[in-house]
N, C-alpha and C positions, 0 to 999 in steps of 0.2 A: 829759283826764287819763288818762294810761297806768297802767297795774301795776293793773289789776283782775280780773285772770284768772290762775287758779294752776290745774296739773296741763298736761300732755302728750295723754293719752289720755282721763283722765277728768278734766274739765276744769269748774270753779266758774269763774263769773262774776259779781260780789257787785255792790249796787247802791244808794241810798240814803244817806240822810242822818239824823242822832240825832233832829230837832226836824222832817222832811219828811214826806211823806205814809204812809213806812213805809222798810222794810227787807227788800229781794229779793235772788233770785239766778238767775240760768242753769245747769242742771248739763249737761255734754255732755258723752257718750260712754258713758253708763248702758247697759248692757243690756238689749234688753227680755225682757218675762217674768218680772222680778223683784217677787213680791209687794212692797206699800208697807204694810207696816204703823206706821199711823196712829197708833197707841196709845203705839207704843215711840218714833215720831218726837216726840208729844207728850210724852213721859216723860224723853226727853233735852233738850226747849225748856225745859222745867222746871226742870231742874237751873242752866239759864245765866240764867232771867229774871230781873229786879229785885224787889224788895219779895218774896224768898222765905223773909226771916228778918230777924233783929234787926242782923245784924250785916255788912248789904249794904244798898246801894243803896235807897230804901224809894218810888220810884218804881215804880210800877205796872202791867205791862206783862203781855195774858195769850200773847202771843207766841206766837200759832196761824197759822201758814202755808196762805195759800191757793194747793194748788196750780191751775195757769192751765195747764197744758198738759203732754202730755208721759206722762199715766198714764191709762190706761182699765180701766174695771171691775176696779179694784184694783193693774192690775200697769200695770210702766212699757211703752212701746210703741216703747222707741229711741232713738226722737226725744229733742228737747232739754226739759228737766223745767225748769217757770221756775214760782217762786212768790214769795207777797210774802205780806211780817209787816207789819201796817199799826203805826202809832204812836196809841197812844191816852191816853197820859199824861205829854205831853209838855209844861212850863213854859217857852216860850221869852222868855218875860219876863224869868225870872230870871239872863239873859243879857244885857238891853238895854245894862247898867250898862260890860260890859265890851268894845262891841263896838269902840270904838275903842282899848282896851287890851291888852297882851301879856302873856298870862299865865304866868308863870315854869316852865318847861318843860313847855309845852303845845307844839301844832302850830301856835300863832297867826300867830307869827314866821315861820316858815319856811312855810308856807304862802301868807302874802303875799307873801314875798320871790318862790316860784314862780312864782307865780299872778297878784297883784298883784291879787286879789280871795281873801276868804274867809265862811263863814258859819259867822258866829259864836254859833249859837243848838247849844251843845251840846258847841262844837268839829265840825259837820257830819261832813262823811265821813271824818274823823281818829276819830271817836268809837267808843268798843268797843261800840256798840250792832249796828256793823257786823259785830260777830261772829255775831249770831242767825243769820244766812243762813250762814254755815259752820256752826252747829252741825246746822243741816238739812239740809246735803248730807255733814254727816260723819255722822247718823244715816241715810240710804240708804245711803254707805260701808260702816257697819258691817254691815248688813243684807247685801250683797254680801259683806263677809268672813265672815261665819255660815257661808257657801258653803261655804268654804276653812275651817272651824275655828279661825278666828284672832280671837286676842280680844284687846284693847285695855284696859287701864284703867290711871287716873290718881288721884294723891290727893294730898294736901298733907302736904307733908313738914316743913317750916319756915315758920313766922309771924315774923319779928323774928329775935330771938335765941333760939326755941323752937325747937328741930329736931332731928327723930327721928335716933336712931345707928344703927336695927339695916338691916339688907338687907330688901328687900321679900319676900325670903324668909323670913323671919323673922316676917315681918307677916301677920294676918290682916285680909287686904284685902276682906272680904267686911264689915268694918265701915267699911268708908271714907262709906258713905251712912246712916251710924247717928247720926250728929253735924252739926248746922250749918256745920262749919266741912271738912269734908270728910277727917279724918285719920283711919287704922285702929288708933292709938294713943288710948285713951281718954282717961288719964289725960293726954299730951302735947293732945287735942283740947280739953282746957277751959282748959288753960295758956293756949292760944292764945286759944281765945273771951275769955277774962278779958282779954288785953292787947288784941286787936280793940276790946272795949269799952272798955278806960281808953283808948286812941289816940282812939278815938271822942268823948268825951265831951269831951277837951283839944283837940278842932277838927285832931287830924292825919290822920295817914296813917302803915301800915305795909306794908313789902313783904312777899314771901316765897317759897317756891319750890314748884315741882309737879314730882313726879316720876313716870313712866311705865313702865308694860314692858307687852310685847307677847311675846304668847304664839304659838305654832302656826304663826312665818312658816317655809317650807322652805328649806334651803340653794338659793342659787342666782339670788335677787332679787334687782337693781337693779342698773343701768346704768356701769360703771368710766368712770373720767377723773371727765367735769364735772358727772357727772349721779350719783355717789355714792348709796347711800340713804341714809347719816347725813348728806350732805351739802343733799339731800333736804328730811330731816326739820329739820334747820338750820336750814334757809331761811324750814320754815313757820313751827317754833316761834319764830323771828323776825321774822314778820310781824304775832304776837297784839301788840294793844296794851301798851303798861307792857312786852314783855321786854326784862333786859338781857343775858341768856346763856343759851348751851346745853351741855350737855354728854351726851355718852354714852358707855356703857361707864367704863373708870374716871376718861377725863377727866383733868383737869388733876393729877391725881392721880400721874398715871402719870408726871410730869414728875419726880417723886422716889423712881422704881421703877430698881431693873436691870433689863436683858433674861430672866434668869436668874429671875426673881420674876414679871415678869409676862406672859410667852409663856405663852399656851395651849396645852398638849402636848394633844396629839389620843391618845384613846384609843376602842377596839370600844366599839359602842353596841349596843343592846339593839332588841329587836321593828323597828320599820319603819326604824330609823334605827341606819346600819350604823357611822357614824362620827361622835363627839360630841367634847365638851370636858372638859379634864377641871376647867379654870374657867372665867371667864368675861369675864376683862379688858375684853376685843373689845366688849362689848355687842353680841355677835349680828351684830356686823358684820367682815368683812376684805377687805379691797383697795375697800372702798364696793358688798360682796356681800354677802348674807345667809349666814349659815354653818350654821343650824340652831335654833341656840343663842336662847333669851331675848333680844330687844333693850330694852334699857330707857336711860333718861336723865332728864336735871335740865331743868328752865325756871327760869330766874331774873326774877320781876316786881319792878319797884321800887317805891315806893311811890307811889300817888295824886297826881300834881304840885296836883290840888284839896287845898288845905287851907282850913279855917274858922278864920283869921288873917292877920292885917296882913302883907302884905309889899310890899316897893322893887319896884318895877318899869319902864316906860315905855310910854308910848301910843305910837299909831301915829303922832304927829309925833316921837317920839323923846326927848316931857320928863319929865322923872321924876315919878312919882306913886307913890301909896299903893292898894293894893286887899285886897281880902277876900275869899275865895272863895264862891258863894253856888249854892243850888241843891242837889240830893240825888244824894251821891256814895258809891262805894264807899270804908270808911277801910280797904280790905285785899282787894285782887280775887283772889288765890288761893282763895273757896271756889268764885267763879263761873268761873274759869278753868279748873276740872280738866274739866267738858265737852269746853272753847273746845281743849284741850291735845288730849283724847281725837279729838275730830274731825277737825284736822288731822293728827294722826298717820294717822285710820285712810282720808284723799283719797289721804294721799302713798300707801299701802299698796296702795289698789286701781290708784292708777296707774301702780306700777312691777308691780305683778301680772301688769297688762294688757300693758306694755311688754314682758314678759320671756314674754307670749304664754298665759299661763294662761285659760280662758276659765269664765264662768259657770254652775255647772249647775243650770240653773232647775226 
């Protein structure tokens, strides 16, 4: 099985299964000399585990990584950083029912078709359990961009048809972790929790979206042609489970702009930074370069394909049957996503850092 390794220079290697012995990773091309602090790598597993509230997942995971190599007396040593989150509360039972069956837009299908074998206790390595080991190499990420003063955060914009209008500017994003459901709009964060809960209760599923900016990158990041950084960032926020889109900067938006409305006229900057924007369309990006400027964007998740209801479907001989979803899912994974969001934004970050030759100062 190919496509398990993302980054160029700083480079994750995820590994594991939902219902297996646990869930690891490889990180290569770490610097050494970089303190690991512990506390903040635990403080962001946190944010992504299961059974963290009413209105996730209520499976039980305390999602503490052992690291196995790679870090001595606190800092990393170079070498390759490998560790593993073991699985402790896992039900593979409540799986048996479906193993010869295709569950209506899961990976069952198409994984057999690939594979012509799959493991069915979880959805295996299709499953977003797989994310725990990128949210731990995107918390040394982060640690690495402290370096650089570059900050990262994410928050939930839209539950359903609940979703904030103002800019993140606008927003004070220092409440994004004040609420369950992860949004810096209060009043908008119970709207959302209330519908999480009636989706809940009627056996569904809702989607919704995470949006992001990123602070303090310098003009002059990432790689032109194929290797873009929004293109980059694309790829990864396309690789989180449930997404169905990306957007940065204004986005599809922009498909209903003039030229004349939405070109960023460059105007004198102020203290270290001689030349700014005088908006912000780009999202911090032009020609797939960093320009200065805020980069921010959208993820679009869709809803849960588990639902706790009847539906049509077919087993794996192809005859049509009846199923029911079973087992303890997420009815709306945008609160546990804004980590999963945060962390790949901040791999792509140190690897086009690294590429464009910036080095760590430990």
């Amino acid at each position: 099985m190919a496509g398990n390794t993302f980054g160029t220079q700083f480079r994750l290697t995820t590994f594991g299964e939902s219902h297996g012995v646990g869930i690891g990773g490889v990180l290569d091309g770490c610097p050494a000399g970089l303190f690991i602090d512990l506390d903040f790598i635990a403080s962001e597993m946190a944010r992504r585990k299961p059974g963290q509230s009413k209105i996730v997942s209520q499976r039980h995971e305390e999602d503490v990584p052992e690291f196995l190599a790679g870090i001595f007396e606190g800092k990393t040593t170079g070498a390759p950083i490998a560790f593993l989150i073991r699985n402790t509360d896992a039900r593979s039972k409540d799986y048996e029912a479906l193993k010869a069956v295709y569950r209506p837009s899961h990976a069952d299908f198409t994984y057999d078709a690939k594979y012509g074998f799959r493991d069915y206790r979880g959805g295996g390595r299709a499953s977003a359990r797989e994310t725990a080991a990128r949210v731990v190499a995107g918390a040394i990420a982060k640690l690495i961009l402290q370096q650089w003063k570059i900050s990262v955060q994410a928050y939930v914009s839209q539950v359903g048809h609940i979703a904030l209008t103002d800019s993140y500017k606008n927003l004070n994003l220092a409440l994004t972790e004040t609420n369950i459901v992860r949004c810096p709009d209060l009043q908008k964060a119970q709207a959302m929790i209330d519908l999480i809960g009636e989706t809940r209760k009627a056996g569904d599923t809702v989607g919704g979206v995470v949006s992001a900016v990123v602070c303090g990158v310098p003009a002059g990041i990432g790689e032109p042609v194929f290797d873009k950084l929004h293109a980059e960032l694309g790829k990864a926020m396309l690789s989180i489970n449930a997404v169905k889109g990306f957007e940065y900067g204004s986005g599809f938006a922009a498909a209903g702009m003039k030229g004349s409305e939405h070109n960023d006229a460059f105007v004198p900057g102020k203290d270290e930074r001689k030349i700014v924007t005088a908006t912000n369309y780009s999202g911090g990006i032009q020609g797939g370069i960093s320009n200065g400027e805020d980069i921010y964007f959208r993820v679009a998740f869709k809803p849960v394909a588990t639902i706790i209801q009847k539906q049509l479907t077919v087993d794996t001989q192809g005859r049509a049957v009846e199923m029911m979803g079973k087992g303890r899912h997420d009815p709306c994974v945008v609160p546990r996503a804004v980590p999963i969001v945060e962390a790949m934004a901040a791999l792509v970050l140190v690897d086009q850092l690294m590429r464009s030759g910036m080095r760590l100062q430990a």
